[in-house]
N, C-alpha and C positions, 0 to 999 in steps of 0.2 A: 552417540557423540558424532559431530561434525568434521570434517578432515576441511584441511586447506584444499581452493581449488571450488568446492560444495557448495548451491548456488540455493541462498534462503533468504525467506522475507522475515523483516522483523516489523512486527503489525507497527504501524505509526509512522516510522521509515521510510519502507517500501524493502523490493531487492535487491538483493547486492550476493555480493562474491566472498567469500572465507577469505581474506587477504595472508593472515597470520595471526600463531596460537601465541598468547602470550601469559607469561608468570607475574603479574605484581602483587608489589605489598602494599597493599592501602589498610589505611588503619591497625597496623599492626597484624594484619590480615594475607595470608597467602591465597593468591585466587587465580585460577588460570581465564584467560579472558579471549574469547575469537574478535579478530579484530575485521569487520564487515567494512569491505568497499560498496558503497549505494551503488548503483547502476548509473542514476540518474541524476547524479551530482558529484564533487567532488570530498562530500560528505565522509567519514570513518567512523563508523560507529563498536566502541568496545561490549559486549555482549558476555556477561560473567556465563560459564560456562555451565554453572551448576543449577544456573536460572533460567536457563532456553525453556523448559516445558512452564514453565509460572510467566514467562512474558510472551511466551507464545508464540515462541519461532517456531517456521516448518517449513516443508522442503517446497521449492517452487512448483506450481503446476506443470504438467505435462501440457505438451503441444496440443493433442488430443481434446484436453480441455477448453481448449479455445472459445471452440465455438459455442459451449457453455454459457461461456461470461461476455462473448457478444448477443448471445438470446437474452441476458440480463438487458443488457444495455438495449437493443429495439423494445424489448417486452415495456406493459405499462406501467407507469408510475406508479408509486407505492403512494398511496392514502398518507399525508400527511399534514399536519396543526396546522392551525394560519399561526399558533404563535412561535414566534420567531426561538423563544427560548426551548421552548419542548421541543419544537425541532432543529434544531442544534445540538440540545441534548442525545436526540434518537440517534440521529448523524453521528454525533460523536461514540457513540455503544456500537454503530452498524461498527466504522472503521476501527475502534480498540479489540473489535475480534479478530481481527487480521485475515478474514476467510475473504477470498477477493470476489465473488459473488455480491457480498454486501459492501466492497469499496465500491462495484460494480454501480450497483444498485443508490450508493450514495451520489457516483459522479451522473448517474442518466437524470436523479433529480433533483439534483443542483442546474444541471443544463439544460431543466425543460423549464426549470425558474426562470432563469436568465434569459431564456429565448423570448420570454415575455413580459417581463418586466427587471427593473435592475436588482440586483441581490444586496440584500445587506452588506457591507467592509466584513463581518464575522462571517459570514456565507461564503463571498467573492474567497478570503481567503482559504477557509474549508475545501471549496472545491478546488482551488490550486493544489492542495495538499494531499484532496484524496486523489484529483487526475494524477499527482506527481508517483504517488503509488500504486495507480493501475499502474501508470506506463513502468515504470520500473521494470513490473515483472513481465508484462508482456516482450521489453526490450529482448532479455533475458530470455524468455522461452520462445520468443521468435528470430530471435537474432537478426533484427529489423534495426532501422535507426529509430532516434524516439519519434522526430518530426513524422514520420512513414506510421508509427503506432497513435499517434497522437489523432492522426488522418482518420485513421482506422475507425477511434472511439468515435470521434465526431459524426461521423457517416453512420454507424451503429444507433446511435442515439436518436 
């Protein structure tokens, strides 16, 4: 169990902060609920407590890790479809694991797309999404600004 304060990613999301544990009754239903502040927005997300291991929260990485997930981001592209659907699809499996190695791995090739020709509206937007959830956590485990992390990936990539 998470305590207020505990600083976790909710895959989709990105990370955020334990804001507060909360009691509702939905559906005739008692359910204690962590109530997640995003890092990187103004965003609040409720998180049923008894669901964190089925949607797949976990604790942020360590500092340590860092430079892990910036070997992701220089390292090379991953092999993938020319079609648009399969890969989006793939994209969207890396990022529903919530492991940030493959948000990692999603935003370096979306931005080696891009560098070279325009991305699809479904693309353009994926990669907002996934960069929104690197930077999240890296805010978090570097306690940097996002602009300053945001630098970071781009230069990695």
């Amino acid at each position: 169990m998470y305590s207020i304060g505990d600083r976790i990613v909710y895959p989709m999301h990105g990370a955020g902060i334990i804001d507060r544990i909360e009691e509702k009754t939905i559906l005739g239903e008692d359910r204690q609920y962590y109530v997640l502040q995003v890092s990187s927005s103004d965003m609040k997300v409720m998180i049923p407590v008894d669901k964190c291991e089925e949607v797949g929260i976990r604790n942020i990485i360590e500092e340590d890790d860092v430079e892990d997930v910036m070997e992701v981001l220089a390292g090379p592209s991953t092999e993938m479809s020319d079609n648009w659907n399969r890969r989006n699809r793939e994209n969207m499996e890396h990022l529903r694991t919530g492991d940030i190695k493959e948000v990692a791995g999603v935003v370096r090739n979306l931005l080696r797309i891009e560098r070279s020709k325009p991305l699809s509206t479904g693309e353009k937007k994926m990669l907002t999404n996934a960069r929104q959830i690197l930077t999240s956590e890296l805010v978090l485990v570097l306690g940097r600004a996002e602009s300053d992390v945001q630098d970071m990936i781009e230069k990695a990539v």
